[in-house]
C-alpha positions as a printed Julia matrix, in Angstrom:
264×3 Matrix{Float64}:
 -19.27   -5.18  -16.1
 -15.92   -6.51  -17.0
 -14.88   -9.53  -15.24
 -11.11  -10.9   -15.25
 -10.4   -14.12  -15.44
  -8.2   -16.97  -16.98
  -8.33  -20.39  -18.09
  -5.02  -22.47  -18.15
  -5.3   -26.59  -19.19
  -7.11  -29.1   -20.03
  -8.67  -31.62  -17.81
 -10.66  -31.66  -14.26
 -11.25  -27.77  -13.69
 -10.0   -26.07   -9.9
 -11.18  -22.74   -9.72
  -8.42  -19.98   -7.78
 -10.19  -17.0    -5.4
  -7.73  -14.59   -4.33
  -7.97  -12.87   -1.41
  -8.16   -8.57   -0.68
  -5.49   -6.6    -1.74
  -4.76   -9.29   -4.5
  -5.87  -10.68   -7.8
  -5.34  -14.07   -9.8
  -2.25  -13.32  -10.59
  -1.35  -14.67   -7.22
  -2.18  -18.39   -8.59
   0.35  -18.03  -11.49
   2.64  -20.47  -10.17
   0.29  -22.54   -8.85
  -1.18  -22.5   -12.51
   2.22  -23.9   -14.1
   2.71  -26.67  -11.34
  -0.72  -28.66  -12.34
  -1.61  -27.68  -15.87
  -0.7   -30.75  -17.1
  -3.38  -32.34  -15.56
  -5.58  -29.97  -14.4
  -7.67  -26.94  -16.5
  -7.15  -24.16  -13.81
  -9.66  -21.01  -14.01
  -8.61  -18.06  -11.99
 -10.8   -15.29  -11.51
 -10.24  -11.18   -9.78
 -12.52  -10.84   -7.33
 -14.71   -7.51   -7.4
 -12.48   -4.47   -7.45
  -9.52   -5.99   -7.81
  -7.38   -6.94  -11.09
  -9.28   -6.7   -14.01
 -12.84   -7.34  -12.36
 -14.65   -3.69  -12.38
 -16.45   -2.77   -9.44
 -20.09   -1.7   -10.69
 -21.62   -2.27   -7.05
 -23.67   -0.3    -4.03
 -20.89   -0.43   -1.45
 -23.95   -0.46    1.06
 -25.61   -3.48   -0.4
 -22.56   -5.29   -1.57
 -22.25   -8.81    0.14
 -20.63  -12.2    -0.27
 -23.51  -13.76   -2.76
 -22.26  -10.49   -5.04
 -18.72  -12.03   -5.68
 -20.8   -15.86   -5.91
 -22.83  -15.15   -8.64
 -19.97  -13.53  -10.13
 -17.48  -16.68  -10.38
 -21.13  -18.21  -11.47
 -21.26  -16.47  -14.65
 -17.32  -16.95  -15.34
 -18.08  -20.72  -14.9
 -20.87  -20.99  -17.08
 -18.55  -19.23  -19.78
 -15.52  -21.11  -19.17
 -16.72  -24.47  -18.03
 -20.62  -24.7   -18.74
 -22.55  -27.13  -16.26
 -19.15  -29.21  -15.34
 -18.23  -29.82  -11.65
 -15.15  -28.26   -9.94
 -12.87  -28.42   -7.44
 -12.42  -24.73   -5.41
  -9.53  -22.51   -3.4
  -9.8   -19.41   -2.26
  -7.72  -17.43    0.01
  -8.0   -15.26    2.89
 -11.48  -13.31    1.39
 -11.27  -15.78   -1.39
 -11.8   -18.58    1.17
 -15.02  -16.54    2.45
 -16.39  -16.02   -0.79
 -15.31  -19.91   -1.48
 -17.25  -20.98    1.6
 -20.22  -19.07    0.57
 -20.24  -19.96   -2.56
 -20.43  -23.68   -1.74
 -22.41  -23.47    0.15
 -25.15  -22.49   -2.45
 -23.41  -24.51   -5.26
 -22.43  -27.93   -3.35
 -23.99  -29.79   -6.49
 -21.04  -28.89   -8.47
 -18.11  -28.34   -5.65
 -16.41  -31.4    -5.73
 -14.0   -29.8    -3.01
 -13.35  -27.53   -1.31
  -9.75  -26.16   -0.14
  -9.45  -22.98    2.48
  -6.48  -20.93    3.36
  -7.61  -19.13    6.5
 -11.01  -17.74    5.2
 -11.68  -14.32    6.9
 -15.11  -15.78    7.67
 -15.85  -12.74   10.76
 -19.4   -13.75   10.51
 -18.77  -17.69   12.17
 -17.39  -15.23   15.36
 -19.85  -13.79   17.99
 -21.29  -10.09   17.56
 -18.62   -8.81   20.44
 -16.15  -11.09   19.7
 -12.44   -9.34   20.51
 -10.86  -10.8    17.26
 -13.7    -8.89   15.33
 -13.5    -5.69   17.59
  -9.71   -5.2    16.86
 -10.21   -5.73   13.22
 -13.01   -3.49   13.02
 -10.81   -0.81   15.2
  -8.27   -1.43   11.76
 -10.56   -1.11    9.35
 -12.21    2.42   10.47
  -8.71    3.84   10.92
  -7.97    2.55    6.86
 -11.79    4.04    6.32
 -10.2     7.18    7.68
  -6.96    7.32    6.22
  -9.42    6.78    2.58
 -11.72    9.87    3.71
  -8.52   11.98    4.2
  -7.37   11.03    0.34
  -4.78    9.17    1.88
  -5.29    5.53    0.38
  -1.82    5.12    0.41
  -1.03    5.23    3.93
  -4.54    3.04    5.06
  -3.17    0.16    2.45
   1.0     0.53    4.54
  -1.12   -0.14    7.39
  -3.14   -3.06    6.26
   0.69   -4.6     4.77
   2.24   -3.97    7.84
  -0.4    -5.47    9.92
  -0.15   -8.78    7.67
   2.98   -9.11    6.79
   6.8    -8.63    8.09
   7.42   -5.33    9.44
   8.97   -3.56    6.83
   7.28   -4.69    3.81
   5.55   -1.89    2.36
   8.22    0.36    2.38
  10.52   -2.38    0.26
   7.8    -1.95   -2.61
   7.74   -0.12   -5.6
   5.7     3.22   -6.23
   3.84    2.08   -9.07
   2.21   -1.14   -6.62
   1.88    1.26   -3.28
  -0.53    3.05   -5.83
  -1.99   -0.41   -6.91
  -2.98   -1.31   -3.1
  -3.85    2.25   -2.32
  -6.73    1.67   -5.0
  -6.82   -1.57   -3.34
  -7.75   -1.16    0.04
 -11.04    0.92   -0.84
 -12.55   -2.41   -1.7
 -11.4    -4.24    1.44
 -13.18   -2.15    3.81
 -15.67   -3.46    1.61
 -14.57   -6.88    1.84
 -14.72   -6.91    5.78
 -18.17   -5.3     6.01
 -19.27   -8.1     3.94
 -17.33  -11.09    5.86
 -19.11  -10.01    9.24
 -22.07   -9.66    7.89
 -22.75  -13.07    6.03
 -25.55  -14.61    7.92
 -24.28  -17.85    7.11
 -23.64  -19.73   10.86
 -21.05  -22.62   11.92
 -24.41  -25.35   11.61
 -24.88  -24.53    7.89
 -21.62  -24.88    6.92
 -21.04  -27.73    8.98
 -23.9   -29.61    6.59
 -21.35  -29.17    3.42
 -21.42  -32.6     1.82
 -17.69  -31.91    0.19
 -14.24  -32.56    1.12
 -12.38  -29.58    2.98
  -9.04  -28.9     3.21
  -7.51  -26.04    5.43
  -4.5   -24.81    5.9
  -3.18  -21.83    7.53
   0.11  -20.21    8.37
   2.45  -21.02   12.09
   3.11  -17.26   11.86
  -0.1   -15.74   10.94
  -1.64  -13.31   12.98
  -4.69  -14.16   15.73
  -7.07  -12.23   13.56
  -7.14  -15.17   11.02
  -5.63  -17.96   13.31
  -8.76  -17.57   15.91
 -11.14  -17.88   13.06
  -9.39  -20.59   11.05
  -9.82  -22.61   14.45
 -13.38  -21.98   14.32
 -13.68  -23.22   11.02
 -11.67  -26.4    11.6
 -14.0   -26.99   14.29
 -16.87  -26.3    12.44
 -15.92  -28.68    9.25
 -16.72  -32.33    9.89
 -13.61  -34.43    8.71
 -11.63  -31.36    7.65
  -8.24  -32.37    6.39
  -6.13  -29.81    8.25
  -2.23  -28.58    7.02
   0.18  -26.13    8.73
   2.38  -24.2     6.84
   5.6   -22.05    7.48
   4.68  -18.6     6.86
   1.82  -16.16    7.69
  -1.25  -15.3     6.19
   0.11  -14.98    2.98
   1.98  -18.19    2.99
   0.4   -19.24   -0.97
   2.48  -16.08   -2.0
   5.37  -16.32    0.25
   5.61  -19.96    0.7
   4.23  -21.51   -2.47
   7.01  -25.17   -1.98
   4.86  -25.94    0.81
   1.26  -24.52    0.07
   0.86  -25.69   -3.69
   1.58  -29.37   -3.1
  -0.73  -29.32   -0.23
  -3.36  -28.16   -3.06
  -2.4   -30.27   -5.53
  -2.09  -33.28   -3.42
  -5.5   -32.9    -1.9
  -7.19  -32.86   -5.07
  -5.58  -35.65   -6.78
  -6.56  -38.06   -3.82
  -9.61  -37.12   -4.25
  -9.57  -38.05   -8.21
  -7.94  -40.97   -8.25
  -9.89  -42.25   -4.7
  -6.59  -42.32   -3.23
């Protein structure tokens, strides 16, 4: 398996998770703003960037995309301790994954983690998101990619969006979307529960978008609920706000993490 990934810096490592429909390349500015200070490793996610996708879609789950950024850190960074973001699915696979590794998280920071699985069985958030994903599963079965990733877009993002990108990226998220049906399957399905994550011994950050959607607003809620002594941040912005609102979201990051290593 190929796994994508980059290491930017010197210094105290933080570790970037995308989220679907993404890859690291999303953390590029970020990157720039604290290299000085900061060694930054980014990595793709599963099926996304240049991470291949050599995986049973029916047995793929969160600890998949874990031991994954496990074996990039023990490349990049050996047995050091890190400080970790992730982002929309990113902030799922970041919650899992410190979950399991909380001896070398130093923090933790979460931009509304599409964590499905901290929502009840027949809860309406996860109903209407399911009702979305088996229409994208659809569009996919038709050969039709294309027109399941507009809807995903449009359903995250301003009204218009898709249709002001280029032809060259609709065929990128076409490709794309395949793996977030994946993704979701996986986020519902992480037995993980509100009183194990509630038992995480780091410091949290979470921040989430005014104009984000209810799909991702409900659970972030949960989540801030479920964190003991969460530091919490709103943003301008939706769900994407680290891509389209970076001024606000990066020094959030930043900011965070230095208090933490200077015991500010």
């Amino acid at each position: 398996m190929t796994a994508g990934f980059s290491v930017h810096g010197e210094g105290r490592t933080i570790v970037m998770l995308h989220g679907s429909m993404a890859s690291k390349e999303q953390w590029l500015g970020f990157t720039r703003e604290v290299v000085p200070r900061y060694k930054v490793v980014s990595m793709d996610l599963l099926g996304y960037g240049q991470t291949t996708r050599p995986f049973n879609a029916d047995e793929y789950s969160l600890r998949d995309e874990s031991e994954l950024l496990r074996s990039v850190l023990a490349e990049t960074i050996g047995d050091e301790a890190y400080h970790l973001v992730g982002h929309s699915y990113g902030g799922v696979v970041a919650l899992h994954h410190a979950y399991h590794h909380r001896d070398k998280v130093k923090s933790l920071t979460i931009i509304e983690p599409m964590a499905f699985h901290l929502l009840g069985k027949d809860h309406p958030l996860i109903e209407e998101s399911r009702q979305m994903v088996e229409q994208i599963h659809r569009y996919i079965g038709e050969g039709n990619a294309i027109a399941g990733a507009e809807m995903f877009i449009n359903l995250w993002m301003p009204a218009g969006t898709f249709a002001r990108i280029g032809e060259r990226e609709k065929m990128m998220l076409g490709e794309g979307v395949k793996k977030m049906v994946v993704d979701f399957r996986a986020a519902v399905g992480e037995p993980l529960t509100t009183d194990d994550y509630a038992a995480l011994p780091m410091p949290v950050c979470l921040i989430a978008g005014k104009a984000s959607p209810p799909y991702s607003l409900g659970i972030s809620e949960v989540v801030a609920k479920t964190l003991p002594g969460i530091e919490f941040h709103w943003v301008d912005g939706g769900h994407f706000s680290p891509v389209s609102h970076p001024d606000q979201v990066n020094p959030i990051i930043a900011g965070f993490i230095d208090r933490i290593e200077t015991g500010k």
